[in-house]
C-alpha positions, 0 to 999 in steps of 0.5 A: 828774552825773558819769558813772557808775564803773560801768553795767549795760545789758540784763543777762540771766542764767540758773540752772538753765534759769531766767531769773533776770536779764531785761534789768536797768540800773543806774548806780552813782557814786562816794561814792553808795550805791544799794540793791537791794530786793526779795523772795527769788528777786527776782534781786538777788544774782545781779545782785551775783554778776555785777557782782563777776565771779563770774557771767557774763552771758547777754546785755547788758554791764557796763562800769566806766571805759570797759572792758568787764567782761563783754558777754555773751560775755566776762567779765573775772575777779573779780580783775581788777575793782576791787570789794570785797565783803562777803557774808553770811556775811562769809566771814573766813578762819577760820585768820588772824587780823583783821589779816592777813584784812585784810591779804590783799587787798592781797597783791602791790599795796602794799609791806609797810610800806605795806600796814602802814599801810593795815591800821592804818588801816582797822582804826582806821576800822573801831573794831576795834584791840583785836581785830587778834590776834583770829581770826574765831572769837572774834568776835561778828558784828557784829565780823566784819561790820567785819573783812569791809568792812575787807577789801573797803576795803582795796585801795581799790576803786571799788565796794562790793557788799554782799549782805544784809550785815546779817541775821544780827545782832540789830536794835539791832546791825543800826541801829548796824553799818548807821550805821557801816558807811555812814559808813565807805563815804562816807568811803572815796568809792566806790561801794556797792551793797547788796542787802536785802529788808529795807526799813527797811534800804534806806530807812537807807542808799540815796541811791538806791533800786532796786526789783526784782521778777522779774528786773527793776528796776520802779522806782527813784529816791530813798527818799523819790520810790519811797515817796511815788510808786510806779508800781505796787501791786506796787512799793508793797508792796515798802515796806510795808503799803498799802490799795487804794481801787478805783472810777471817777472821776464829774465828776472824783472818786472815792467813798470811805469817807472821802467824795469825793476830788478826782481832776483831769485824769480823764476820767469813767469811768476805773477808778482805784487810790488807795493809802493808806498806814497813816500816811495815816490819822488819828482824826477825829471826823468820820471813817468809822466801823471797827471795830478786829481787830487790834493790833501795837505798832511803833516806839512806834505802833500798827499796827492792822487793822480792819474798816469799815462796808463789810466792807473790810479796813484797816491803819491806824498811829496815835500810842500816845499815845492806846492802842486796844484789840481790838473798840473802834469808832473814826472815821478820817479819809484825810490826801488829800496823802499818797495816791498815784493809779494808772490801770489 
């Protein structure tokens, strides 16, 4: 892989006497979108404020091109680093029009007729040409969205940070924006960094995917290897719903509901947690026996809590082909190829 347009090694950073960064690392490559997931108060905006130069580290260092961006005691300033970023908010200037919000990042680095020529294009890019004499007032959010990642493409930056870009819009606007907006990153070859404590939206648009809690990075790697392979419970929720099966492992197995499950290269009497996934499970008429509590239709399936025969608490999700109802006993089965293991 080439190296990174930017790296982050051992960032630390306080708010209020609060650590709220502790010792956090990350890489970002050009035409790569990495997402930061994580929960309120998890660090992630933070970690963007800095990476942006509107924060500066305690301790540790972000280097971008072989320069030095901040090392704990000296932080180059916003303007001087070659990032775009689109906030919440969008924070458009409310007294120019879409044009000219546009066209404010390039004040001083391109002459007129070129930077004419650079708004006209993002603006194309952006699918926003009837509204270039608009103001930030007269547009719905998710017009604004686009004017804001216009103006943060504009001057051509290395890296794009995104901070919760899209929690203000209704959800089948949020899909469209997400697809678009991506689409618009990619083609720009830069690097994006977007923050979310949504994980549908960072499952939609990360290449790479960075899980935080507290302050620090506990997992990361590919959508699809954090999904199926989590390295802790914790790191598991941060993407779903999930059911814990606690025992300890007899002539290599583990005792379940769902029968005994193979567990290979364990030594007998090792406690052990088996994370199951609500898709994991399946109607089977072999299958233990629940009783169903709860129903909540999803995305075309149906997610259902339900008691087994033990007294535990399980979250299953099924196809609406076949539609359960509150109080009806059924049998589920444990697709063992889509459960994860951990050892305490």
């Amino acid at each position: 892989m080439s190296q990174p347009v930017l790296s982050v090694r051992g960032a630390e950073k306080s708010l209020g006497g609060n650590p709220i960064l502790k010792g956090v690392d990350l890489d970002l490559y050009c035409g790569q979108v990495c997402a930061v997931l994580g929960p309120s108060g998890a660090g992630k905006s933070t970690l963007l404020r800095s990476i942006a130069g509107l924060e500066a580290l305690e301790a540790g260092s972000i280097i971008s091109g072989g320069q030095s961006w901040d090392d704990g005691k000296h932080s180059t300033p916003a303007e001087q680093r070659r990032v775009g970023v689109v906030f919440q908010d969008y924070a458009l200037f409310p007294h120019l029009t879409v044009e000219k919000n546009i066209a404010f990042g390039l004040k001083g680095s391109l002459a007129k007729d070129a930077a004419r020529e650079r708004v006209a294009e993002l603006i194309g890019q952006a699918e926003i040409s009837a509204l270039a004499q608009s103001y930030p007032h007269e547009l719905s959010g998710g017009e604004q969205q686009r004017v804001a990642l216009a103006r943060a493409l504009a001057p051509r930056p290395d890296i794009i940070l995104l901070d919760e870009p899209f929690s203000s819009l209704d959800r089948r606007l949020r899909a469209d924006l997400r697809e678009q907006t991506m689409k618009v990153i990619r083609e720009a070859g830069a690097a994006a960094l977007i923050v979310t404590h949504d994980a549908d939206e960072a499952f939609e648009t990360a290449d790479k995917l960075l899980l935080m809690e507290d302050g620090r990075i506990i997992q990361s790697g590919s959508p699809a290897d954090v999904y199926c392979h989590p390295v802790s419970i914790s790191s598991a929720r941060l993407l779903g719903d999930i059911n814990v099966v606690t025992g300890t492992v007899d002539r290599a197995r583990i005792a379940t509901l769902f029968g005994e499950i193979a567990i290979p290269d364990m030594q007998d009497g090792s406690s052990v947690n088996l994370l199951v996934r609500p898709e994991a499970l399946r109607e089977s008429e072999t299958g233990a026996e629940f009783t169903v509590e709860d129903i909540r239709i999803r995305q075309g399936r149906q997610r259902l809590r339900a008691t087994a025969s033990d007294g535990g608490r399980w979250i299953a999700e099924l196809p609406l082909a076949h539609p359960i109802k509150k109080g009806e006993t059924l049998r589920l089965a444990l697709d063992e190829t889509a459960i994860s293991l951990l050892t305490d």
